[in-house]
DRENBA-290073 format. One record per atom (N, C-alpha, C, CB): x, y, z. Coordinates in steps of 0.2 Angstrom, whole numbers, padded with zeros to 4 digits, always signed. Glycine has a CB too. Example, Ala and Ser with C-alpha at 12.3 -4.5 7.8 and 13.67 -1.06 7.14 Angstrom:
REM residues 2
+0066-0028+0039/+0062-0022+0039/+0066-0016+0039/+0057-0022+0045/+0064-0011+0035/+0068-0005+0036/+0064+0000+0039/+0070-0003+0029/
END
This chain:
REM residues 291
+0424+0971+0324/+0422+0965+0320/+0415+0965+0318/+0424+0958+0324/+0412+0968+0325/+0404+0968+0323/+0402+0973+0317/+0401+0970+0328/+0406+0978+0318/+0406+0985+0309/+0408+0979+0305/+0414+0993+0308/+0411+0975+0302/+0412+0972+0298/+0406+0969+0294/+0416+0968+0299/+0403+0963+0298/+0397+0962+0297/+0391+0966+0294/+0397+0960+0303/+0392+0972+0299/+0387+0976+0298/+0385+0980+0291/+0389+0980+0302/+0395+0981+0289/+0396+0988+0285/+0399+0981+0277/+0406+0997+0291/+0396+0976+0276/+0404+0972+0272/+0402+0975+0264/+0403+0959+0271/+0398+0978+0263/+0399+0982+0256/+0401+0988+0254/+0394+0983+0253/+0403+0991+0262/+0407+0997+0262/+0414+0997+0261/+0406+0999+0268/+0416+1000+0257/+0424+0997+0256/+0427+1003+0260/+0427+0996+0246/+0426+1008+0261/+0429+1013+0264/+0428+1011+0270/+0427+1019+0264/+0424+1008+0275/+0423+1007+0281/+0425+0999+0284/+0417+1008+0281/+0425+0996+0277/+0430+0990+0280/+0438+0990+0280/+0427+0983+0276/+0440+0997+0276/+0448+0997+0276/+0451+1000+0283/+0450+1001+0271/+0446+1004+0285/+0445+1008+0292/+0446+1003+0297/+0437+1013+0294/+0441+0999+0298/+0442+0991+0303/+0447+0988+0302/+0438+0986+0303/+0449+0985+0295/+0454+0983+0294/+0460+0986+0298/+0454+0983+0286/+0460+0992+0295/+0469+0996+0300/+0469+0998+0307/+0473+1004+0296/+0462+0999+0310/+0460+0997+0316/+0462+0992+0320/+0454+0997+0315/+0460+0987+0318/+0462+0979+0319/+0468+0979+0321/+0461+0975+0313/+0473+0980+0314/+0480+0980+0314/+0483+0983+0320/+0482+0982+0308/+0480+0991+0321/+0485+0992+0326/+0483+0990+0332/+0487+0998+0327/+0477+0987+0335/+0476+0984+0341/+0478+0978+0342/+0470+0984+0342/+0483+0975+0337/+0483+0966+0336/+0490+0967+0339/+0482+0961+0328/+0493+0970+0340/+0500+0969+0344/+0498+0966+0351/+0504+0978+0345/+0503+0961+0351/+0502+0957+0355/+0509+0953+0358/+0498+0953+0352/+0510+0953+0364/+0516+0950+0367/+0515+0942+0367/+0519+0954+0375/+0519+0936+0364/+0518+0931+0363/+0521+0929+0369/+0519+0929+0358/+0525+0932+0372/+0528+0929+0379/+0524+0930+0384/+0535+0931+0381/+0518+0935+0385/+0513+0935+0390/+0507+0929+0389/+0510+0942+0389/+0508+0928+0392/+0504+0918+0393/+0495+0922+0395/+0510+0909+0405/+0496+0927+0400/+0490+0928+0400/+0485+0930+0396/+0490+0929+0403/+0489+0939+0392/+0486+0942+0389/+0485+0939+0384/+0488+0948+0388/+0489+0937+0380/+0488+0932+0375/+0483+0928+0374/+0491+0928+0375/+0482+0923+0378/+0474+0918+0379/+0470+0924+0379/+0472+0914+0387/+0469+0927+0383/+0463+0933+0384/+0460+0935+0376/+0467+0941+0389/+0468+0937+0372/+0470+0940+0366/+0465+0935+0360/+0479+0941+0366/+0468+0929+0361/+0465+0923+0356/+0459+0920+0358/+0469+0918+0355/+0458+0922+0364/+0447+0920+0364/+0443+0925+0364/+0442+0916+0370/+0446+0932+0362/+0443+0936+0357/+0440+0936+0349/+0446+0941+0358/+0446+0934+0349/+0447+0933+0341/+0443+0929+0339/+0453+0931+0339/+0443+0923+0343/+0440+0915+0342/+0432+0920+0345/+0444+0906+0349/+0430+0921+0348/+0423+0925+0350/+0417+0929+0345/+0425+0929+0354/+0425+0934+0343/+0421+0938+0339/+0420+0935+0329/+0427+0947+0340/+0424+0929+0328/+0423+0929+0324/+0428+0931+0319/+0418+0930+0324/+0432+0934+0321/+0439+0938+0316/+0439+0937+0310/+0445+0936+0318/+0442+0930+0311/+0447+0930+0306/+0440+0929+0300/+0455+0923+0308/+0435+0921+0302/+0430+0923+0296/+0427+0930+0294/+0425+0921+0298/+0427+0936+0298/+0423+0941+0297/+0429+0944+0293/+0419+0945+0304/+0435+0944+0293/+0443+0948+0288/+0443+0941+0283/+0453+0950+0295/+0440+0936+0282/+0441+0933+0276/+0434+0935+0269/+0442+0924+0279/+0427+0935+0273/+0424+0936+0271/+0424+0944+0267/+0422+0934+0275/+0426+0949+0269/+0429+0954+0268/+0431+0954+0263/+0432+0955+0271/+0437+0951+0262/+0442+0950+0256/+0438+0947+0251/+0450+0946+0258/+0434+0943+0250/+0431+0941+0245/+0426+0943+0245/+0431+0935+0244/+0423+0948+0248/+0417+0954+0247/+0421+0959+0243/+0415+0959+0256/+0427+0961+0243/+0429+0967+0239/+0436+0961+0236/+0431+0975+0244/+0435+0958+0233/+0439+0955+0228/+0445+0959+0223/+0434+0953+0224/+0443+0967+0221/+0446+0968+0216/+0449+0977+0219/+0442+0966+0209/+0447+0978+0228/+0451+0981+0231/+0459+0980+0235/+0447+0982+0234/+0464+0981+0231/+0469+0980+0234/+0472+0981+0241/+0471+0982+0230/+0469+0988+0241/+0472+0990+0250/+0466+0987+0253/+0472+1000+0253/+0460+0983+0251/+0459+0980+0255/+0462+0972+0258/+0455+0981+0254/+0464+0969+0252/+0466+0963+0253/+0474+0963+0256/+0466+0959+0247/+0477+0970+0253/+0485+0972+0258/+0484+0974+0265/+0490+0979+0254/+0480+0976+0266/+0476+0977+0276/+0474+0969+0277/+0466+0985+0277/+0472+0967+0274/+0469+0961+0275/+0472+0954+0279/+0469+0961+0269/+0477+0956+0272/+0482+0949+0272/+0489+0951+0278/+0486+0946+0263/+0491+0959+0279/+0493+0961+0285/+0491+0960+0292/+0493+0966+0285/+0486+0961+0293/+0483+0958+0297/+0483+0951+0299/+0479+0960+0297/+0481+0944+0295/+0481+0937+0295/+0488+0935+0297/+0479+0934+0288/+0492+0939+0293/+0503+0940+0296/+0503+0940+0300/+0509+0945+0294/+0499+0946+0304/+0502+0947+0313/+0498+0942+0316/+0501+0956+0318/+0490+0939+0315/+0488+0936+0321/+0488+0929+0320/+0482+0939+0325/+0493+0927+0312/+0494+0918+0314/+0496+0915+0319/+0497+0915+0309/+0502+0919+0322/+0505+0916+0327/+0499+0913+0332/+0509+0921+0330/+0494+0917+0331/+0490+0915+0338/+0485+0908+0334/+0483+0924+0343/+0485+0909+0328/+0479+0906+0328/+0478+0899+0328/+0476+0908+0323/+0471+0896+0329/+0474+0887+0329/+0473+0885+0322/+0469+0882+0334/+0480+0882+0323/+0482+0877+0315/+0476+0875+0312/+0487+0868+0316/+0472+0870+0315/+0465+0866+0313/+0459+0869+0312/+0464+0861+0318/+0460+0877+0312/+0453+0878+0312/+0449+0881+0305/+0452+0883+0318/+0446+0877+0303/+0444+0876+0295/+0444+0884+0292/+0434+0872+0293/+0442+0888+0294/+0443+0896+0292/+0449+0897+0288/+0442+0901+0296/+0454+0895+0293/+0462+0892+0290/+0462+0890+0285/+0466+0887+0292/+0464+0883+0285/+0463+0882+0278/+0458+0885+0271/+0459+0876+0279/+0452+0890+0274/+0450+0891+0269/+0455+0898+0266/+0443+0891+0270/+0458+0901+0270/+0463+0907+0268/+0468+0905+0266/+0466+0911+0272/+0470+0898+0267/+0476+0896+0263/+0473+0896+0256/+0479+0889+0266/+0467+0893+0255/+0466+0893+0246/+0464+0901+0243/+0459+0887+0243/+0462+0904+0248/+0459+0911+0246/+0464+0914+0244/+0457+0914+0251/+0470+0913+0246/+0476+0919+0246/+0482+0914+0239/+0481+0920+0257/+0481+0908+0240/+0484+0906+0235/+0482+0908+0227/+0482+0899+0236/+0475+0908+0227/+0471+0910+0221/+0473+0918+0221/+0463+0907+0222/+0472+0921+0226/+0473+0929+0224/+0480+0930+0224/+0470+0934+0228/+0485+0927+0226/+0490+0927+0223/+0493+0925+0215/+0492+0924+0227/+0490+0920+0212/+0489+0918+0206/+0485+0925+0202/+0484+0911+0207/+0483+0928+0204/+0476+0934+0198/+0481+0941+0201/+0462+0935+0203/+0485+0940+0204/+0486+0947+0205/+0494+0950+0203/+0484+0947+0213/+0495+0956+0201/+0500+0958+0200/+0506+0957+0202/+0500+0963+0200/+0511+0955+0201/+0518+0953+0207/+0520+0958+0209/+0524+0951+0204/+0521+0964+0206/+0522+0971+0206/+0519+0976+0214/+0520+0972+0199/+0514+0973+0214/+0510+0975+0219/+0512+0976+0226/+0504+0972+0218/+0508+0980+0232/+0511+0979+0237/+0507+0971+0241/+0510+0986+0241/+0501+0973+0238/+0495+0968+0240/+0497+0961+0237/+0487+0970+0236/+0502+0960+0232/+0503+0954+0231/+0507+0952+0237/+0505+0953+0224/+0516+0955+0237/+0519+0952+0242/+0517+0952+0249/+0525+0955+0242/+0510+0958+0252/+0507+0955+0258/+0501+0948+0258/+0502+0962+0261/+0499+0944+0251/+0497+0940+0251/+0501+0932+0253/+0494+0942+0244/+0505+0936+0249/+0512+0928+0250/+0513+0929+0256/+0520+0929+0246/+0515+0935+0262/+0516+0933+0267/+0511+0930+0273/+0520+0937+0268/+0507+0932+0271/+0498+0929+0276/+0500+0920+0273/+0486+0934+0269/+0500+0919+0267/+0500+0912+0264/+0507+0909+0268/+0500+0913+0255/+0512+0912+0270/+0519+0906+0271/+0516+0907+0278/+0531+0908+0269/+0515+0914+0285/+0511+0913+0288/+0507+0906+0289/+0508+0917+0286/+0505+0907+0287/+0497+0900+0290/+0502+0893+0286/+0485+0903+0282/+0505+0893+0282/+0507+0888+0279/+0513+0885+0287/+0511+0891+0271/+0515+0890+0288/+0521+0889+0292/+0517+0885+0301/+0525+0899+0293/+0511+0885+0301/+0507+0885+0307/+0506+0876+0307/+0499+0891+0306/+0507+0871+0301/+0504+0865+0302/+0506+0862+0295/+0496+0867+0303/+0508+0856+0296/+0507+0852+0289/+0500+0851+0285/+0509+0844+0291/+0494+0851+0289/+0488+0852+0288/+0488+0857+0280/+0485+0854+0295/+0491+0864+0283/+0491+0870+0280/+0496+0867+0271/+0495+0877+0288/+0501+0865+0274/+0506+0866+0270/+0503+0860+0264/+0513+0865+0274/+0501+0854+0265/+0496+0851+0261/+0494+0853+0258/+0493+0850+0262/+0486+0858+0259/+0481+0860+0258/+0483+0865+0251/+0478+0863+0264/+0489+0870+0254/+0494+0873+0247/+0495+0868+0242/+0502+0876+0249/+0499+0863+0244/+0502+0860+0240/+0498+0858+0235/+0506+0855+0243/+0492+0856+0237/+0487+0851+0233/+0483+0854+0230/+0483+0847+0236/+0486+0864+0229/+0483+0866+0224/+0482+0863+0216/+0486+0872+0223/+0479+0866+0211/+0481+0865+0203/+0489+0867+0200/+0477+0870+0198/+0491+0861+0200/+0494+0861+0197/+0499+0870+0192/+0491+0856+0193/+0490+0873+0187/+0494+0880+0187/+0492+0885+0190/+0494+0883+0181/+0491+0884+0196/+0490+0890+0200/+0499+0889+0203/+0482+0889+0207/+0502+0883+0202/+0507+0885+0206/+0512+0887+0199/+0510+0878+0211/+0512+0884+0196/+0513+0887+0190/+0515+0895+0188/+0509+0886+0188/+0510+0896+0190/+0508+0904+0188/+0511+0906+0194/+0499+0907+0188/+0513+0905+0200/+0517+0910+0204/+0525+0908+0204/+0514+0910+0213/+0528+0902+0202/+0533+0901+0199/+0537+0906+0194/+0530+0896+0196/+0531+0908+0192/+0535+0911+0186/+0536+0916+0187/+0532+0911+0180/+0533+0919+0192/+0538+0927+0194/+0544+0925+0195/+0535+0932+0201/+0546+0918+0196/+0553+0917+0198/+0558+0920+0191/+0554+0908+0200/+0556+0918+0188/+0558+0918+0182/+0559+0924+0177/+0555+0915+0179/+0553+0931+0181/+0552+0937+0177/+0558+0942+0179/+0543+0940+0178/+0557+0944+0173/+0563+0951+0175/+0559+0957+0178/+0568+0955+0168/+0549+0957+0178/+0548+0963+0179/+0547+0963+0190/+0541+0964+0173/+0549+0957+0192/+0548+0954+0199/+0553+0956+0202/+0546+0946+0200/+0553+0962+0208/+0560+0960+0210/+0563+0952+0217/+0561+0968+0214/+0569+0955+0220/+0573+0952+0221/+0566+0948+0228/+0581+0957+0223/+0566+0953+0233/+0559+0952+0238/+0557+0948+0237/+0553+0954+0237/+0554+0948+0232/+0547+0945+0231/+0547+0938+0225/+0542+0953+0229/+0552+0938+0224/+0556+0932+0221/+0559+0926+0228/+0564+0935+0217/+0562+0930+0232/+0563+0927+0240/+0558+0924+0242/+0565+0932+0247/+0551+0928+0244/+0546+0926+0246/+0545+0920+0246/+0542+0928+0244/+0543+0919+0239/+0538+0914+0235/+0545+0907+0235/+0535+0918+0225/+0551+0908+0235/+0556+0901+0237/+0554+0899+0245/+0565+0904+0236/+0552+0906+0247/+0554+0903+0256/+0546+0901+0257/+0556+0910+0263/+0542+0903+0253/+0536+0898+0253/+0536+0891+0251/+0531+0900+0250/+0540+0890+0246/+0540+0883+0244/+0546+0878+0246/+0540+0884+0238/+0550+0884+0252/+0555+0878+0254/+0551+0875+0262/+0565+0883+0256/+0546+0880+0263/+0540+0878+0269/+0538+0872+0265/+0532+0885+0271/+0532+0875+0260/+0529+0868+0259/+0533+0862+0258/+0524+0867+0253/+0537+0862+0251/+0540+0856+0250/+0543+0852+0255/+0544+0856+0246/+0544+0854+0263/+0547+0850+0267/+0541+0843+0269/+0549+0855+0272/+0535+0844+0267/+0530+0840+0269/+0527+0837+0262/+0525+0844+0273/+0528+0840+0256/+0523+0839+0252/+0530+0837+0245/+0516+0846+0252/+0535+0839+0246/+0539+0839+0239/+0538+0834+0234/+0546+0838+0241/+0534+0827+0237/+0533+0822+0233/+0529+0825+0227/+0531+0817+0236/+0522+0830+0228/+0519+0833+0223/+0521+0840+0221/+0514+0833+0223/+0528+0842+0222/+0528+0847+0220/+0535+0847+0214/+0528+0851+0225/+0538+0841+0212/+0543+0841+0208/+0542+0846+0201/+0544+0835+0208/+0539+0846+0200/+0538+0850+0193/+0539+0858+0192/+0532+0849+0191/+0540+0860+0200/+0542+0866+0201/+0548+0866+0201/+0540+0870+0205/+0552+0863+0201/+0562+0864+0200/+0565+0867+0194/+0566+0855+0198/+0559+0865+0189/+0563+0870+0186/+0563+0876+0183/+0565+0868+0183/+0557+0880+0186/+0556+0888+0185/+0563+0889+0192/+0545+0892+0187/+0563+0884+0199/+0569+0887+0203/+0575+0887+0200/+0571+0885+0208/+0576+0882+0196/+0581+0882+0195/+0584+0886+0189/+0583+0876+0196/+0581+0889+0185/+0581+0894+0179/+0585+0900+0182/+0572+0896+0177/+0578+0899+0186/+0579+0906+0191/+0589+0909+0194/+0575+0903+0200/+0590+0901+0195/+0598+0903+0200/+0602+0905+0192/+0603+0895+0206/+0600+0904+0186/+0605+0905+0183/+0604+0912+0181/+0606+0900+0179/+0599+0917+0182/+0601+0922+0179/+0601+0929+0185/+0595+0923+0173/+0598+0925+0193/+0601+0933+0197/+0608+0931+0199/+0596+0936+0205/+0609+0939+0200/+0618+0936+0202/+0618+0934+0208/+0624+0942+0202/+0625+0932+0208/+0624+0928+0215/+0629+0935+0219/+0628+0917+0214/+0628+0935+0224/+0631+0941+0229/+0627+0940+0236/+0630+0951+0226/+0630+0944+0239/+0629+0945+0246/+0620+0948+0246/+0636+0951+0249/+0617+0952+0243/+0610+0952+0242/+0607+0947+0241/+0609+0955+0238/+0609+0942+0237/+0605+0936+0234/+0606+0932+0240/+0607+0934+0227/+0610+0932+0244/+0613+0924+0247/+0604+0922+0252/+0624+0924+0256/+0598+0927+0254/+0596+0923+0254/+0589+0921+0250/+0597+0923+0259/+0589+0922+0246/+0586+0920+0239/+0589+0913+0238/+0588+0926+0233/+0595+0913+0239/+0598+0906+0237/+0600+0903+0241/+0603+0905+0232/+0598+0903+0249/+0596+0898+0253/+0592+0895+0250/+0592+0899+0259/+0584+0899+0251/+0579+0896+0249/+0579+0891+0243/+0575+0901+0248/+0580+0892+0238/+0580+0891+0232/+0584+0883+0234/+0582+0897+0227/+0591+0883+0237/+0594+0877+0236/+0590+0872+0242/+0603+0879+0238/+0587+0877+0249/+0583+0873+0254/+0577+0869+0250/+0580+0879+0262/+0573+0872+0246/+0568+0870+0242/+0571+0866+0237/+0564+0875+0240/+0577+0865+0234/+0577+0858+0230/+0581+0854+0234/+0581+0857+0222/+0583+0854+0240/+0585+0849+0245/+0577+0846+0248/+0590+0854+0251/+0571+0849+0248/+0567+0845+0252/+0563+0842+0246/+0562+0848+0257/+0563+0845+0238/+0562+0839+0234/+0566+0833+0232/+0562+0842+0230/+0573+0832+0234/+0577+0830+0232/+0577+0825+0237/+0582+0834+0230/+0571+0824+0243/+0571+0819+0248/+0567+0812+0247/+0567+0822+0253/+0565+0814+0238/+0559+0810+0235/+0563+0807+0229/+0553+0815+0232/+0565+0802+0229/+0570+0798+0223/+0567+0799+0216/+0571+0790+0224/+0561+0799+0218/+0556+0800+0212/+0558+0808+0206/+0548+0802+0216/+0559+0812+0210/+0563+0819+0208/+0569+0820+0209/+0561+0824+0210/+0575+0813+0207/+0582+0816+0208/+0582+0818+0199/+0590+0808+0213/+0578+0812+0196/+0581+0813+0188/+0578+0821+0187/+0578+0806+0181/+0572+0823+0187/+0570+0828+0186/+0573+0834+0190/+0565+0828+0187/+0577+0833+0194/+0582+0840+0197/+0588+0840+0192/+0585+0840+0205/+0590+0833+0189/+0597+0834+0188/+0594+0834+0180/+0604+0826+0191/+0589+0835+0174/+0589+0836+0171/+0586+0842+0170/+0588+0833+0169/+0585+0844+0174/+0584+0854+0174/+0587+0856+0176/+0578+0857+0176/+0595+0853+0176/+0602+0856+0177/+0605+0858+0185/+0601+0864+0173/+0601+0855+0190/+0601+0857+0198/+0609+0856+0199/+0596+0852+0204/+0613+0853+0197/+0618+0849+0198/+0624+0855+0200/+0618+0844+0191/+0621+0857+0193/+0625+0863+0191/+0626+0869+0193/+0624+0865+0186/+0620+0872+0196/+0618+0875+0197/+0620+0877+0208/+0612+0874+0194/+0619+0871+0209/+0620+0870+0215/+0629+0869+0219/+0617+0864+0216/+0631+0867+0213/+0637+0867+0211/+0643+0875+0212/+0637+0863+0204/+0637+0880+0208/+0640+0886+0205/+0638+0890+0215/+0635+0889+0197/+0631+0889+0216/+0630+0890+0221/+0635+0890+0227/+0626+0888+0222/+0638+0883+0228/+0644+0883+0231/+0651+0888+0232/+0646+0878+0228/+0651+0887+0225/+0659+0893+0223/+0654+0899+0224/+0664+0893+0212/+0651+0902+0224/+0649+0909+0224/+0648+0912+0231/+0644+0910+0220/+0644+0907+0236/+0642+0909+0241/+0646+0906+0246/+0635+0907+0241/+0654+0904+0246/+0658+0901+0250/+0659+0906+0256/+0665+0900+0245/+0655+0911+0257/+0654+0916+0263/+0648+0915+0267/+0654+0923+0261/+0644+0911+0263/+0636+0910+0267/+0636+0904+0270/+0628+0909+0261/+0638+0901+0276/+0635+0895+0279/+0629+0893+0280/+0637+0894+0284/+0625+0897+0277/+0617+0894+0276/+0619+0894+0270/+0609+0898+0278/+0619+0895+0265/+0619+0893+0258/+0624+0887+0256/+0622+0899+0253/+0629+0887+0260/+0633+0878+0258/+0630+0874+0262/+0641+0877+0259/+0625+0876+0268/+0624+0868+0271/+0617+0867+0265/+0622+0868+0282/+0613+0873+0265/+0609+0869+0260/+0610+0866+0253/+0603+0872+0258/+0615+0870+0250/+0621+0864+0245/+0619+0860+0246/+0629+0863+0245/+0625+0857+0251/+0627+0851+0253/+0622+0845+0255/+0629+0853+0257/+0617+0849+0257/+0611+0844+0257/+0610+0842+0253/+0605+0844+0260/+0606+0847+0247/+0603+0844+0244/+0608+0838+0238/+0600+0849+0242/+0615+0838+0238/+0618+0836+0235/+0620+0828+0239/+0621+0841+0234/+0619+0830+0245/+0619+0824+0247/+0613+0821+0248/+0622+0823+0253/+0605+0821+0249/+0598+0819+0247/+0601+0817+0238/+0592+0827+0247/+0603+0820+0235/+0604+0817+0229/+0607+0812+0225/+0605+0820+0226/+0612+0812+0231/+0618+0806+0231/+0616+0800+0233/+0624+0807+0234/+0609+0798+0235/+0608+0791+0240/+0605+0788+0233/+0601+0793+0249/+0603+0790+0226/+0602+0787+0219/+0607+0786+0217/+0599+0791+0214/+0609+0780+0218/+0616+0776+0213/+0616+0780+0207/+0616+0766+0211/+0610+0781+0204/+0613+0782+0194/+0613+0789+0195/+0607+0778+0185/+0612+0791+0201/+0616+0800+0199/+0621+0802+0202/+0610+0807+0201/+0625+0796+0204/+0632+0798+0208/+0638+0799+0203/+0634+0792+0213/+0637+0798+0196/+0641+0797+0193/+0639+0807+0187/+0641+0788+0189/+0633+0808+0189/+0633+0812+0187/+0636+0821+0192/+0627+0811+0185/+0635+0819+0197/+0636+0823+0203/+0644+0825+0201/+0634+0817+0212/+0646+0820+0201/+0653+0818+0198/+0657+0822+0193/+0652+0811+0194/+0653+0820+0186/+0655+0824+0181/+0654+0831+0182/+0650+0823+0176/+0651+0833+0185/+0649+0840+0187/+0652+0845+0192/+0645+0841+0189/+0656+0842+0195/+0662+0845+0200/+0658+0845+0207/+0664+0853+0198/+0654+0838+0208/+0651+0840+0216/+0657+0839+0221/+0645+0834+0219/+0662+0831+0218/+0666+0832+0223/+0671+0837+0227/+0669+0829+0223/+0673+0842+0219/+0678+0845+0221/+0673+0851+0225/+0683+0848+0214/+0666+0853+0222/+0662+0858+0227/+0660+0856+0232/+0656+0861+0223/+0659+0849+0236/+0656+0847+0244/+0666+0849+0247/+0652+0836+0246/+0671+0848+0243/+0677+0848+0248/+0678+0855+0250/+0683+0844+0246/+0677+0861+0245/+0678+0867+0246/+0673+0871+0248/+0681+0869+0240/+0667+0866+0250/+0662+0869+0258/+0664+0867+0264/+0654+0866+0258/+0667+0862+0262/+0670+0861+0269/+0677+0865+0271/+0673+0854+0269/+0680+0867+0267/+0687+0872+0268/+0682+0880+0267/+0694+0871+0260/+0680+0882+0266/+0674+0888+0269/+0673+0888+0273/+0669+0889+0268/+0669+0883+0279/+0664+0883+0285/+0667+0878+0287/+0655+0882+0284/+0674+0878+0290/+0676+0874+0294/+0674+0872+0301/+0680+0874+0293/+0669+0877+0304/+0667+0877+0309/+0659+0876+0311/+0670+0882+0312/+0657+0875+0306/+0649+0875+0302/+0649+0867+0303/+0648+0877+0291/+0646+0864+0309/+0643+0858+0311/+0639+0855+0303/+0638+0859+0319/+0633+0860+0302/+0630+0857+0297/+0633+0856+0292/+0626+0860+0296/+0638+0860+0287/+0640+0859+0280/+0645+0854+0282/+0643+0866+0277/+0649+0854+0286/+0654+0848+0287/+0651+0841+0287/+0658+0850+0293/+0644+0840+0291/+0642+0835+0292/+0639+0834+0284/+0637+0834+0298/+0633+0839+0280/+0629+0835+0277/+0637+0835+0270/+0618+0839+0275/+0642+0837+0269/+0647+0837+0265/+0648+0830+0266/+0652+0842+0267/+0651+0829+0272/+0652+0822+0271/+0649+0818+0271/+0654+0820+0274/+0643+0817+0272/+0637+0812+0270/+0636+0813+0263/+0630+0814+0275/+0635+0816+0258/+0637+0815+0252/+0642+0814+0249/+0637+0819+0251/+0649+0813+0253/+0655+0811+0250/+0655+0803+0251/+0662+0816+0254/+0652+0803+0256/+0653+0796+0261/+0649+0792+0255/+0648+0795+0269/+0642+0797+0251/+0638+0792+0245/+0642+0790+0241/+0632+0796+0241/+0646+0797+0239/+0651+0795+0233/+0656+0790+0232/+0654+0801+0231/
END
């Protein structure tokens, strides 16, 4: 850590530390002792500041911000939720996920440093949420691109089925780059968990009455519906159906829409799928119960 400090305009010499780092960070989380020992080093030497600083020292080196943000992936587990440096990676990585290629390797290790730390605290998952508006935007829309693969389309839902569990009230306006999205990858046994996510993330939007009309007019209805019939093998994919369809059904004036659209006949033939699925059978019927 101290070469960092030392060497921060060196870009060859901070990629060296950087993968240095990485392989000394292996760490058994069920060792209670080495672990402490492990995480008031880290807290000591300055770390994680001295590998944020870094990355915004060499801004427009890739292998450095993909060593980078590899490293932030292995040692969130340890780190503490509250400690402002946090936070400040959360916007660091948000924004260089916004500027950066999708295609890249440095982008999908950016996303995962970011659900990382997101995953560590509501604090974290906030702090995302309360980006600009088109910074979320702009990562959205790789949902949508054909030049983004399947990955890295997953990613960026399983980040946003993190945040929106705390923050969905300001994130309704992303529903409908997801929900674009389900209508053009296929749906198969590759995709089922691409379309967890995607259905778990308009289930924790759909917890906000405020964004039932806005799911059901950017077609979620439909879509969640289709999800059903296709994924009748996934029991993570019909219980997050099912939720979100029952989250959606607690708005009288969309029960008649739910309706029109074949939710009843799709919560009864999630329940003849996963008849042993506690979850689908319960949030199935708690949507039926709405209807």
């Amino acid at each position: 850590v101290l070469t960092i400090w030392k060497h921060m305009e060196n870009g060859k010499v901070i990629l060296a530390v950087l993968h240095a780092l990485w392989a000394v960070s292996v760490f058994d989380i069920h060792d209670n002792d080495n672990l402490t020992m492990a995480l008031a080093k880290v807290e000591q030497s300055r770390a994680l500041e001295a590998v944020l600083f870094s990355l915004q020292t060499h801004p427009v080196n890739l292998r450095i911000l993909e060593s980078g943000c590899d490293l932030i992936q292995r040692l969130s587990p340890m780190l503490p939720s509250r400690q402002p440096e946090v936070r400040s990676a959360v916007i660091l990585f948000a924004n260089s996920a916004r500027s950066l290629d999708a295609s890249t390797k440095a982008y999908h290790a950016c996303l995962g440093a970011l659900l990382s730390l997101c995953q560590l605290s509501d604090e974290n998952k906030h702090e995302f949420a309360n980006c600009r508006d088109e910074l979320h935007n702009d990562i959205c829309q790789v949902l949508i691109s054909d030049a983004s693969d399947l990955e890295t389309k997953e990613l960026i839902c399983e980040l946003y089925w993190c945040v929106s569990s705390v923050a969905g009230s300001t994130l309704g306006f992303i529903a409908k780059k997801i929900i674009d999205s389900m209508k053009y990858l296929p749906q198969n046994k590759q995709s089922s968990n691409y379309f967890e996510a995607a259905c778990g993330t308009l289930t924790n939007l759909a917890l906000d009455p405020e964004n039932h009309m806005v799911l059901v007019d950017a077609g979620a209805l439909t879509q969640i519906a289709n999800a059903i019939q296709s994924f009748d093998f996934s029991d993570a994919v019909l219980s997050a159906s099912c939720t979100a369809l029952a989250n959606l059904s607690t708005s009288s004036c969309i029960r008649s829409a739910i309706i029109s659209h074949g939710g009843v006949s799709a919560l009864v033939e999630s329940m003849k799928s996963a008849p042993t699925s506690a979850e689908v059978q319960g949030e199935a019927s708690r949507a039926l119960l709405n209807l």
